[in-house]
N, C-alpha and C positions, 0 to 999 in steps of 0.2 A: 817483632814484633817482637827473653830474654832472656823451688827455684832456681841455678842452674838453668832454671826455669826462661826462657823469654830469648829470642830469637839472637843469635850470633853463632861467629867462628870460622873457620879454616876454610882454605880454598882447594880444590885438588882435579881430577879430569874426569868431566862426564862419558859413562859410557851407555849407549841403548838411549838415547834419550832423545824425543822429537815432542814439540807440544802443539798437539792440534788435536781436533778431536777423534778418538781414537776408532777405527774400522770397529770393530768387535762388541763398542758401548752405544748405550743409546745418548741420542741428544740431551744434553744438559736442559733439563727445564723445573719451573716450580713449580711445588706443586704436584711435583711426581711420583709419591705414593699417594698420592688419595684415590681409595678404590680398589689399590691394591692390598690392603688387611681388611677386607671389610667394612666396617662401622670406625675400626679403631684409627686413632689419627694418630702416624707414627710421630709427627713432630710434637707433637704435645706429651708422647711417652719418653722421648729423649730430655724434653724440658724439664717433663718433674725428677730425671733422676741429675739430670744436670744442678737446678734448683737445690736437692737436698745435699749435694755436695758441697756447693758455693757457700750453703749455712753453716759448715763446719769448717770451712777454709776456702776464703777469699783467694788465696793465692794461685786455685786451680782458673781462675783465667788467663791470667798470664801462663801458665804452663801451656794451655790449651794452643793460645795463639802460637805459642812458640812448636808447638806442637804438629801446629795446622804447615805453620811456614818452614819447619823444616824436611815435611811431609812432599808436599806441594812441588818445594824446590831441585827435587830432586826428580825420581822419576814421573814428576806429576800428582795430580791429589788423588793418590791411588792406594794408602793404607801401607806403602810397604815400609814404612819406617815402624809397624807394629808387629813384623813377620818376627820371630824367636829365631836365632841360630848362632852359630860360632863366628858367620863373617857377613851377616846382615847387617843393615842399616843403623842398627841401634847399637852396633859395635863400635861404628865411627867416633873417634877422639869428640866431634862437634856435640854427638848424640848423647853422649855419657851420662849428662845429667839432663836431657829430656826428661820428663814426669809427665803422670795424668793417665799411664796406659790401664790402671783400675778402671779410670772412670769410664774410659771406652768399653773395658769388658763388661762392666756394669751396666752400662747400655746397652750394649749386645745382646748380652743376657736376656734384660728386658722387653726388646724385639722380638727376638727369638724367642719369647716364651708365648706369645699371640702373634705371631706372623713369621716362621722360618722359613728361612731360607730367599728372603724378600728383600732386607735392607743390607744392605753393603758399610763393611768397615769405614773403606772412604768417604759414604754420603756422615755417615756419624761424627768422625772429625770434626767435618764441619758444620755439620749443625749442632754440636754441643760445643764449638767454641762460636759461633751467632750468638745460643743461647747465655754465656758465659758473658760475654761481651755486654749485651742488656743487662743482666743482673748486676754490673759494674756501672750504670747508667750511660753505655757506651752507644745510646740508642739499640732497637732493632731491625734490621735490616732484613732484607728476604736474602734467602739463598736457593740455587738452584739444583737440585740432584738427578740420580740418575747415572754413578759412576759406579765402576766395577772394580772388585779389589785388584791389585797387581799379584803377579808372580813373580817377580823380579826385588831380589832385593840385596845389595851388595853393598857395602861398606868399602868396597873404593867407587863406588856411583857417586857419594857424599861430596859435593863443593859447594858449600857455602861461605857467602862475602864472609870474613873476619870483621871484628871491633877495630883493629887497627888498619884497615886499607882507606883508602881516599877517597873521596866523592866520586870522580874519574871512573876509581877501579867499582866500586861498589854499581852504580852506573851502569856502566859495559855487564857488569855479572847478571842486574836486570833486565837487559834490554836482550842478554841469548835466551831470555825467556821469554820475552815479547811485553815485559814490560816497563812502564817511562820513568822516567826519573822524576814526574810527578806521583805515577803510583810508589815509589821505592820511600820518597819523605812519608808520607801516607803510611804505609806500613810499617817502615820505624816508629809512626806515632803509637806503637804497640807497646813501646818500650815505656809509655808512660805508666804502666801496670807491673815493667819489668824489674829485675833485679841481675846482677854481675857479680861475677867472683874477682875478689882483689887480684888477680893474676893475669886479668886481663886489663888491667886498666893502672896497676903499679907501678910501671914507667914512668907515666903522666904525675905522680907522687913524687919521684924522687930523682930520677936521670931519665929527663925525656931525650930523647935522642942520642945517649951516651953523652951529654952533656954535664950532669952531677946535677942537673936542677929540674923545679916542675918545671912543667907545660905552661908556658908562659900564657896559653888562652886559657886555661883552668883560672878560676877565683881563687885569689891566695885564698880566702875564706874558705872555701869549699874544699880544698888543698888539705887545708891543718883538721877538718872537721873530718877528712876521711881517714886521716895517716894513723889514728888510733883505733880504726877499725881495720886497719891495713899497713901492720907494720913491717919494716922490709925484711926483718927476722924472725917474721911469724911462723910457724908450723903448720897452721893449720888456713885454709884456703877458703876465707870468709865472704859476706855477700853484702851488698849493698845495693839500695833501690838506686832504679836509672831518671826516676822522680825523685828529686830531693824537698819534695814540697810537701811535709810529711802529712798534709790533710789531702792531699790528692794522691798519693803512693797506690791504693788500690783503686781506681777511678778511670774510666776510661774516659777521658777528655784532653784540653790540648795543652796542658799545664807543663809538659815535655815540650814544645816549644818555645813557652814561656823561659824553663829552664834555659836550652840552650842558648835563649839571647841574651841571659845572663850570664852566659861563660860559664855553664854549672852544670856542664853536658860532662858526664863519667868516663861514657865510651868516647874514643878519639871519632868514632864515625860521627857519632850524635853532636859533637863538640864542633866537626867541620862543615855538619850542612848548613850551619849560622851565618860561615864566613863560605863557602864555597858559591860562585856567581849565577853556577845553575841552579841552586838550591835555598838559598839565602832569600828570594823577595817569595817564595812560596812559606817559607817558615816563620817568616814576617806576617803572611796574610796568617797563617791558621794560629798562631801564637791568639789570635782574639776574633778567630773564625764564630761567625753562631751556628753553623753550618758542618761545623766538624765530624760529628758523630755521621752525618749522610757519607759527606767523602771518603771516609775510613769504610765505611761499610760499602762503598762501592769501589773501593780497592780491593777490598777483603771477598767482595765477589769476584772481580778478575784473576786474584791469586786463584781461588780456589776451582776455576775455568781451564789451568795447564791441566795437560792430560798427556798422557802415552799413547802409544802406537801397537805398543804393546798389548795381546792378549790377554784380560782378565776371568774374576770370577765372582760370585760372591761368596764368601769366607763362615763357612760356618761355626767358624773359632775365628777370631783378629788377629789371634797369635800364630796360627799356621794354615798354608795354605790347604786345600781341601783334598781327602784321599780319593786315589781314584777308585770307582767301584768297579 
């Protein structure tokens, strides 16, 4: 879903990890603070501080997303990829350039300033990357809360699919979460906001496969228009959108589909759902879907559905779990 920003990376072994709904939280439902602050509507306080960020940088959607799903995929959408420590989540090589955790404090904050100790770091994830997603014309979709922060948070929990694994492998990585390889296309359509550091996709440049040449499915065009943004002697580890459609780059729509049928997918994953046979007549249909924004958004609620089994809390800081009294 990619700045540094936007959903990828590394694969390694899940530990603690069951997704159902967790004993300890209550049922996921919408609509589940109203009545709990009062008068104040917490969704609408998470929007305006969401809103006033978007106006200053477009590119906190795509963080968001990327945010939510690396959150989600791990021990579930339970906050711990926000916990601080020396071998927590945000320590993982995948997590490094994760961004956005301001804007959740900033939300927090906000909460918490007319309603403590009520909303949960997890529900905020996701509902300030819903609200993210609309402000990018990604439609809005409802989301459902009601989840509790985790205690758990380990930097070898972290496996997520890589830019370079297979349909196959990426596949199998969704479905030990219980979801399909229709939701998995669907949620890469996040990358159509996303962006990628040359270092994962410079192979595809120069020696794909230890070959000495590109990626024979890459557009020679698209090839020569990135290798000066991405040269093999570069120092510095630069970025480029995973939309190469420069009027669409910050827009949440299906214009990353578009791309890949043009051989103009960056990442090797994005490049093979075109051609791969489970995934190719779905990216065909959304390529000129009018219906896109619904199915993204009803992906985006089943990601945000895994849960733990695990014990949680709500977090009266995002950044560390609560002391005991």
């Amino acid at each position: 879903m990619s700045s540094g920003g936007r959903l990828a990376l590394a694969l390694s072994v899940v530990v603690l990890l069951a997704f159902t709904a967790p004993c300890s939280a209550a049922t996921l439902q919408a609509g589940f603070y109203k009545g709990k602050c009062g008068l104040v509507d917490v969704e609408s306080v998470v929007a305006t501080v969401v809103a006033a960020q978007f106006a200053r940088d477009r590119s906190i959607v795509a963080a968001l997303l990327r945010m939510q799903f690396h959150d989600c995929f791990v021990n579930g959408c339970d906050a711990s990829i926000l916990l601080d420590g020396s071998s927590s989540e945000k320590t993982a090589g995948p997590n490094l350039s994760v961004r956005g955790y301001d804007l959740i404090d900033a939300v927090k904050a906000a909460v918490e300033a007319i309603c403590p100790g009520v909303v949960s770091c997890a529900d905020i994830i996701v509902m300030a990357t819903r609200d993210a997603v609309a402000l990018a014309k990604g439609g809005r979709y409802g989301v459902q809360t009601g989840r509790l922060d985790g205690k758990v948070s380990l930097a070898r929990n972290v496996n997520l699919p890589g830019p370079s694994i297979t349909v196959s492998q990426a596949a199998s990585a969704f479905a030990q979460k219980g979801l399909t390889i229709s939701d998995m296309v669907l949620l890469l359509g996040g990358h159509t906001v996303g962006i990628a550091h040359c270092s994962l996709f410079q192979d595809r440049l120069y020696d794909f496969n230890g070959l000495g040449k590109p990626d024979p499915t890459m557009d020679p065009k698209l090839v020569a228009a990135l290798r000066p943004r991405c040269p093999q002697s570069a120092t510095l580890d630069n970025t480029v959108d995973l939309d190469q459609n420069p009027t669409s780059a910050l827009v949440v729509d299906s214009s990353y589909y578009k791309q890949v049928l043009a051989r103009r997918g960056v990442l090797q994953i994005d490049q093979e759902l075109a051609s791969d046979r489970r995934s190719k007549s779905l990216v065909a249909t959304l390529a000129n879907a009018t219906d896109f924004s619904a199915r993204f958004g009803r992906a985006m609620v089943k990601l945000g559905a895994l849960q733990s089994r695990l014990p949680g809390e709500i977090r009266r800081s995002c950044r560390a779990l609560n002391k005991r009294r």
